[in-house]
C-alpha positions in Angstrom: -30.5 89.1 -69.5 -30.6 87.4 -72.9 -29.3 83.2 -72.8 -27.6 80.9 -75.0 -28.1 77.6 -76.4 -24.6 76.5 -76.5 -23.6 73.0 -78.3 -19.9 71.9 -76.9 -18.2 69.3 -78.0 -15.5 68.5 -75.2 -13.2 65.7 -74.6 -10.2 64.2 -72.4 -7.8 62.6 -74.6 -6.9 59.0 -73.8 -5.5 58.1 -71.5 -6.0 60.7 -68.7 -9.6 59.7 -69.2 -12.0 59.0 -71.8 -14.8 61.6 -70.6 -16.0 63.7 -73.3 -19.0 64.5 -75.5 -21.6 66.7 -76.7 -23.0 69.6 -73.8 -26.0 71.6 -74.7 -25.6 74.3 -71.7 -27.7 77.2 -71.1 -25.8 80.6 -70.3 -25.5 84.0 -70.6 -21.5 84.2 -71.6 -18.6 81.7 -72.5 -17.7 82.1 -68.8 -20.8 80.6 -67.5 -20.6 77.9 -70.0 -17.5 77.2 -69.1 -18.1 77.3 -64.9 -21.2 75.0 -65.6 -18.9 72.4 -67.8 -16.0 72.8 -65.6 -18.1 71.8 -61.9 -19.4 68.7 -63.1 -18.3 66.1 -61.0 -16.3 64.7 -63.8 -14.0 67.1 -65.0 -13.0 68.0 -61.1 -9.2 66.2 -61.8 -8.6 67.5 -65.2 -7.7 71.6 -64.7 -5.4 70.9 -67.6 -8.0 70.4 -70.2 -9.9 73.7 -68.5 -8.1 75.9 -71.9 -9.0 73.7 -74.4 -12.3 73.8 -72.8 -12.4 77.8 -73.2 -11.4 76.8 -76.7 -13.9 74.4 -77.7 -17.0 76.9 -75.9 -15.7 79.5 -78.1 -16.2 77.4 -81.2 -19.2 76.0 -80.4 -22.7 77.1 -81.7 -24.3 79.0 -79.9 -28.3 80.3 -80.5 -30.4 82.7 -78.6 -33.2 82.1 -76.4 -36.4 83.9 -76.6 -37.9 82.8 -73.5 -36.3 83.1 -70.0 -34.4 80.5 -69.0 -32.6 79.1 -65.7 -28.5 78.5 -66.4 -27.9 75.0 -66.7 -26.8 71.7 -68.2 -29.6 70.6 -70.2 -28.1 67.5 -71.8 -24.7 66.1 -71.5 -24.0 63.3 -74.1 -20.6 62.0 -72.4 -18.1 59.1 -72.0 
């Protein structure tokens, strides 16, 4: 199954919360981007930002991956 690099920039708006930054995910599809992103302990009280989170995955670049690779967050640069 081919993977993806996927660069997200994601945020929660001041002043529900000032998490947000840059993800580099590994995933097959936008939906396991977005499953990855949306269980991490810190976005757990903030289902409201979930669309603009589908939003900002479908935006974001995304490259291919030669090699086989295990789904995960790689790097999370956040607030």
């Amino acid at each position: 199954m081919m993977k993806y690099l996927y660069i997200v920039s994601h945020s929660i708006p001041f002043p529900g919360s000032e998490y947000g930054g840059l993800w580099n995910v590994i995933a097959e599809n936008n939906d396991e981007c977005f499953n990855l992103i949306s269980n991490h302990y810190e976005y757990k009280d903030y289902d409201e930002y979930f669309g603009k989170l589908r939003e900002n995955i479908t935006k974001a670049q995304r490259f291919s991956l030669m090699d086989e690779q295990q789904s995960r967050i790689v790097e999370a640069f956040i607030t």
